[in-house]
N, C-alpha and C positions, 0 to 999 in steps of 0.2 A: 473535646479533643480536636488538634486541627491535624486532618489529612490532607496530603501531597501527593501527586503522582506523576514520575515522568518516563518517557517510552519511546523507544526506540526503534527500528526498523518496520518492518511491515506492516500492512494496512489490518491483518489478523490482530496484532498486538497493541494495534489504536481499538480496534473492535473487544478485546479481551479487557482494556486501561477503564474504556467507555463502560464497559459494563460493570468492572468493580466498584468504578469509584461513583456510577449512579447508587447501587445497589448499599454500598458501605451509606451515602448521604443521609437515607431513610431511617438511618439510626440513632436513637435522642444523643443529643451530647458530642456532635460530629459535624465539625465545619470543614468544608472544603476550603483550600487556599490552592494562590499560585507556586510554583515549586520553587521559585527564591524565593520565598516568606520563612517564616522561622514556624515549624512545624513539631506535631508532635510524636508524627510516621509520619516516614517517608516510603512510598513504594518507588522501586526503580522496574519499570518492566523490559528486561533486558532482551540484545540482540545479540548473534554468533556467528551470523552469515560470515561476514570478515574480518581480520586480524584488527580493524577500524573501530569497528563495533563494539570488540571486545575491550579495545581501549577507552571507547565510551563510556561501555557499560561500568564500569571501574573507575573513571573519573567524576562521572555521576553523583555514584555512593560517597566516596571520596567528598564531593561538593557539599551534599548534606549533612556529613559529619561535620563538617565547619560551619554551615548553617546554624545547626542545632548541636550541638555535641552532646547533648543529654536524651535526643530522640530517641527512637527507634526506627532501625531502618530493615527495611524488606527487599530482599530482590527478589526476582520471579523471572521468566521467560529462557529463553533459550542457554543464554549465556549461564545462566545458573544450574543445567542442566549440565553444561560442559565443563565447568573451571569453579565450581562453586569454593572451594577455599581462596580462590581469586578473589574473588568479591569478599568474601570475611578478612581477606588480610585488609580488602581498602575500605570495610568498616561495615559492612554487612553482619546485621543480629544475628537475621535468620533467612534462610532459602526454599522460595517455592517452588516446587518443579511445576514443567507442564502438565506433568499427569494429575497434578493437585489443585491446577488453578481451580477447579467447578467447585472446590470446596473450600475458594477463600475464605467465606464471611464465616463459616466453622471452626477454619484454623485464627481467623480473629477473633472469636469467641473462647478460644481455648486458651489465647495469651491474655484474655481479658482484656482488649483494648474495646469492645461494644457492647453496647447494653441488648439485649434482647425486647427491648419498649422501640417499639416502633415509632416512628414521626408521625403517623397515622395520613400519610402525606405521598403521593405516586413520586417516584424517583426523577429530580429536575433533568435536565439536558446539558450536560459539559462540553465545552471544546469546539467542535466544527458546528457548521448549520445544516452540512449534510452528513448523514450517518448511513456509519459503516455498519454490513450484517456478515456475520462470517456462517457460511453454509457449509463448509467444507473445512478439515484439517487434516493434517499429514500427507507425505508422501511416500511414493517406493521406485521411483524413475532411476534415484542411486547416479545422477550425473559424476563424473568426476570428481570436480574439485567443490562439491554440494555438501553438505555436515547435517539441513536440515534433515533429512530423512533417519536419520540416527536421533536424532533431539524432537522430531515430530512424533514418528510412528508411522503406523498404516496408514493410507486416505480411508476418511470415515466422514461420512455425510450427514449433515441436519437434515430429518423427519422433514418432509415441505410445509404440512400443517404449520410444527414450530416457524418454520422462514414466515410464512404468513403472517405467523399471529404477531411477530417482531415487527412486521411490516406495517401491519395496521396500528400497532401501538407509538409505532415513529410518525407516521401517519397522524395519529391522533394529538401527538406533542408540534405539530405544524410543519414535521419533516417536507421538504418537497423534491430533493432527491438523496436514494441511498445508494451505496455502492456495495454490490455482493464480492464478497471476497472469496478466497479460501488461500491454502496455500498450496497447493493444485489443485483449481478451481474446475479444470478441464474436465476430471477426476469426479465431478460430482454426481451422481447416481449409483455410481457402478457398485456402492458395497451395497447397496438397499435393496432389499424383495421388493423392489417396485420397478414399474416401466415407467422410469423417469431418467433424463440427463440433465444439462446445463440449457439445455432450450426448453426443453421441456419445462423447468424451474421456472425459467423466464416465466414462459406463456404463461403460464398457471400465476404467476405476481400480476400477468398484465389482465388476466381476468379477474383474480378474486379479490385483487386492491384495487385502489384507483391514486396511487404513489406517480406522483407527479412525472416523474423520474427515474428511470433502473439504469446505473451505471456498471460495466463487468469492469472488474479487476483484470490483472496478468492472467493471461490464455496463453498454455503451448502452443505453438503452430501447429504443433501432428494433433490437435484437440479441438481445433474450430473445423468445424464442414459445414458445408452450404445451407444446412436447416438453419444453423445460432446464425449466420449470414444472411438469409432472407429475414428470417426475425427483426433482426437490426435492423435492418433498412427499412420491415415494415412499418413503423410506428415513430413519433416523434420522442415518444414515453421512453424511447431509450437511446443514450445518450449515443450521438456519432464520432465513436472512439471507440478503439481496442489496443490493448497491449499485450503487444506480442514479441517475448523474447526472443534477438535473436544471437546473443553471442560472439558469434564468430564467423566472419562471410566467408571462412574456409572452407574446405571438405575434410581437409585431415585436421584441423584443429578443434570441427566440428565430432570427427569421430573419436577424437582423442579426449574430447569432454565427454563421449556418454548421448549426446544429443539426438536424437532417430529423425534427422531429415538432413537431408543436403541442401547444399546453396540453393542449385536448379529449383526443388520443393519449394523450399520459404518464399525465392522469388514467385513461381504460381499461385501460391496463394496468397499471394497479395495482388497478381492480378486479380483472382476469382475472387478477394474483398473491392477492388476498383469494379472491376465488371459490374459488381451488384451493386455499388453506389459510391460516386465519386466524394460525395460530402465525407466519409467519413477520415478521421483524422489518424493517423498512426504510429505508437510510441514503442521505442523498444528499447532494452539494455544490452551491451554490450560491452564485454572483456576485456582489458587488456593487458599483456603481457604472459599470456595460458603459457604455461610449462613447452618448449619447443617452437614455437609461434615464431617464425620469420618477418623480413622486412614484405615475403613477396606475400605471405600470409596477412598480414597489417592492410598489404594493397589489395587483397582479396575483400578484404572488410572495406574499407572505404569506397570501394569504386562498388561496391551491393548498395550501401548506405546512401550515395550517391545518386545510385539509378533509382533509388524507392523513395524517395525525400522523404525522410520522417519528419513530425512535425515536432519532436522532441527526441533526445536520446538520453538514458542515465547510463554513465560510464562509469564504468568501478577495474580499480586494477586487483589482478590476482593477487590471493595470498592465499599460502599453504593454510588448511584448515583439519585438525586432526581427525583420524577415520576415514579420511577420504582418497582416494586411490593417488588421485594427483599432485600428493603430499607428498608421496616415494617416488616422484618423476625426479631424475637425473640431473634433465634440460630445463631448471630454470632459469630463468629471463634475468639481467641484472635490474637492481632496483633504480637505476637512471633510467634505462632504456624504453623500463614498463613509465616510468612517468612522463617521458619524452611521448611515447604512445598514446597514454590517455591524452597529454594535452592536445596531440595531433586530430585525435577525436573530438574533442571537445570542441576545437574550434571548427571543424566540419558541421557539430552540431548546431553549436550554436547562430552559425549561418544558414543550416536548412530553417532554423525553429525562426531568425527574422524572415525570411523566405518565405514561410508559412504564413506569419501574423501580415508581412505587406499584401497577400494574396484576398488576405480576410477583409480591408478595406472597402467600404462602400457598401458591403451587405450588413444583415440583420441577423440578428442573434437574440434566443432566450438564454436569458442568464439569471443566474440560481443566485442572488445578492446573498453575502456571506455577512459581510461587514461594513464599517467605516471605516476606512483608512483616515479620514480625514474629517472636518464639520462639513466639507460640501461633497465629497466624493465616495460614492459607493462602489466596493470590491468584489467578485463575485466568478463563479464559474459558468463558462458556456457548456454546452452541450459540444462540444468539439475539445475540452479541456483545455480553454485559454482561458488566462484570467483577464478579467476584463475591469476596467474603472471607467465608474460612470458618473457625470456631470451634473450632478441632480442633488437638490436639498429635501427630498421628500423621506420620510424613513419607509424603505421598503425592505427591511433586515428577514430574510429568509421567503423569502416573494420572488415569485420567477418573472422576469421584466421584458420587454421588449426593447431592445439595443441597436442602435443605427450604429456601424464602426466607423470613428473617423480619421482616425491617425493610430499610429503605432510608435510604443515607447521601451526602454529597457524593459519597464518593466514587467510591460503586457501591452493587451487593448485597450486604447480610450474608445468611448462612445458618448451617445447621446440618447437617453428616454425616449420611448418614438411613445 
């Protein structure tokens, strides 16, 4: 039988994709394929964050009923939690919620799509060259215009042992960096009888592995303090980057999402991450068009974004999302205005982010080679999240390299092998 799988939003939901479709490969009679191949299930692991998403997630399904129209097709993830006759109108079998994913390969055994004969064979590695660990799920923050906390649930944290014992088994398949997720990552210890947080996790990866690499996911701002800060900066084992949402450079648009910091805040704590180390690099997302959101409100966000030069932004414009408070605001934004918005962002960003990469010129960088883009050129992530291509015919596919920067292109970093 050939399985397929494709996915949607978050780095949780590549971690969740990552681990089914290892776990389904080890079963006789079960080829993995790419998700335009003609297949025999399809999984879609679906997103709800935004009204985007959920168009995704639905034309997905949709794709693979014409792929295959005799398949079987599966969703699962958020979206299926929210609109799940959505997805059965555009071709969806059947629906797994989130609460059910830990028992996919049971509810595949129960439609009879796997054999219980094992391959007798450890589960291969799909998809990226760095792997995701998701330590943490759910939330309860209830932002405004947020749905996951309704489709998640409570924050509940992975046992550390398990984070470990994941780390050493990526570790063992030649992993040489992962990325710890969750989806309020910030969140992590608090439900556990244990003295442990998000540094604490750390420390405890950077003694009892020797993972080349720990990269954090999204961090609230009101969630980093100066311990996960000096951490950082002390080791090279962890990558110089944090993302850190910030929304909205306003005060009232910030308190009208739900969000517990002000401008003033988020600005100090990105001195108190400069303070502690200029290397590191800083990504955020930001809103456009929040329910009530003015032009002088737009200038409040730009002239932050401005004075903090991120080295990337992802901008997403509002959309009502059901359950969520900011669904019943009054003062919506026209949908010109919001897109006149993002593009206005966008092009701020995208001039910090060359900004960032001409700054990168001339030094050195460990970079994590992913791939081949090309017969002569290797692709690959720094330790600062740029992508970098490199000049070199040697195959160094998931090898941490040493990189002289020499120019800078749309599409990232060139370098050179040092």
């Amino acid at each position: 039988m050939k399985i397929t799988i494709a996915t949607l939003g978050c780095k949780v939901n590549q971690y969740e994709s990552s681990k089914i479709i290892n776990e389904v490969s080890t079963y006789s009679g079960v080829e993995v394929v790419a998700f335009n191949d003609v297949a025999d299930l399809y999984l879609i692991n679906s997103c709800a964050v935004t009204s985007s998403a959920d168009h995704k997630s639905r034309k997905l399904v949709s794709k693979a009923r014409k792929l295959n129209p005799d398949s079987m097709i599966i969703a699962l993830g958020c979206y299926g939690d929210l609109e799940p006759e959505m997805l059965r109108e555009a071709g969806a079998d059947h629906i797994i919620k989130n609460a059910d994913k830990a028992d996919f390969l049971g509810i595949l055994r129960a439609f009879g799509l796997i054999d219980t004969n094992r391959r007798g064979k450890d589960a291969g590695r799909f998809g990226r060259a760095r792997e995701v660990i998701k330590v943490q799920d759910g939330c309860d923050q209830f932002c405004s215009y947020c749905i996951i906390p309704h489709l998640r649930g409570k924050p509940l944290s992975t046992d550390p042992k398990i984070v470990i014992d994941e780390v050493i088994k990526a570790e063992a398949k030649g992993i040489k960096e992962i990325v710890v997720t969750g989806i309020h990552l910030g969140k992590y210890g608090h439900d556990l009888d244990l003295d442990i947080d998000l540094a604490g996790l750390v420390q405890t990866l950077l003694k009892e592995t020797s993972i080349s690499r720990i990269r954090l996911s999204s961090i609230e701002p009101f969630e980093i303090d100066i311990s996960l800060l000096k951490l950082v900066a002390s080791t090279d084992r962890i990558a110089d980057h944090l993302h850190i949402p910030l929304q909205s450079g306003s005060d009232t648009i910030l308190k009208s999402m739900n969000r517990p910091y002000t401008r003033s805040q988020y600005l100090d704590l990105i001195d108190q991450v400069r303070n502690i180390s200029d290397d590191i690099a800083i990504t955020t997302d930001v809103m456009a068009g929040f329910p009530g959101e003015t032009e002088d409100d737009l200038g409040d966000t730009l002239s932050l974004i401005e004075s903090i030069g991120f080295s990337k932004l992802h901008i997403f414009q509002y959309s009502d999302r059901p359950l969520t408070r900011s669904a019943a605001f009054s003062n919506k934004i026209d949908s010109g205005i919001k897109k006149r918005r993002a593009r206005t962002l966008r092009f701020l960003g995208d001039r910090l982010s060359h900004s960032f990469a001409l700054s990168q010129v001339g030094g050195e960088m460990r970079v994590v080679v992913e791939d081949r883009s090309d017969q002569k050129v290797l692709r690959g992530k720094s330790s600062n999240y740029m992508d970098v291509f490199i000049n070199n015919k040697t195959e160094s596919f998931n090898e941490i390299v040493e990189v002289k920067i020499t120019t800078v292109t749309a599409a990232g970093l060139i370098g050179e092998m040092i």
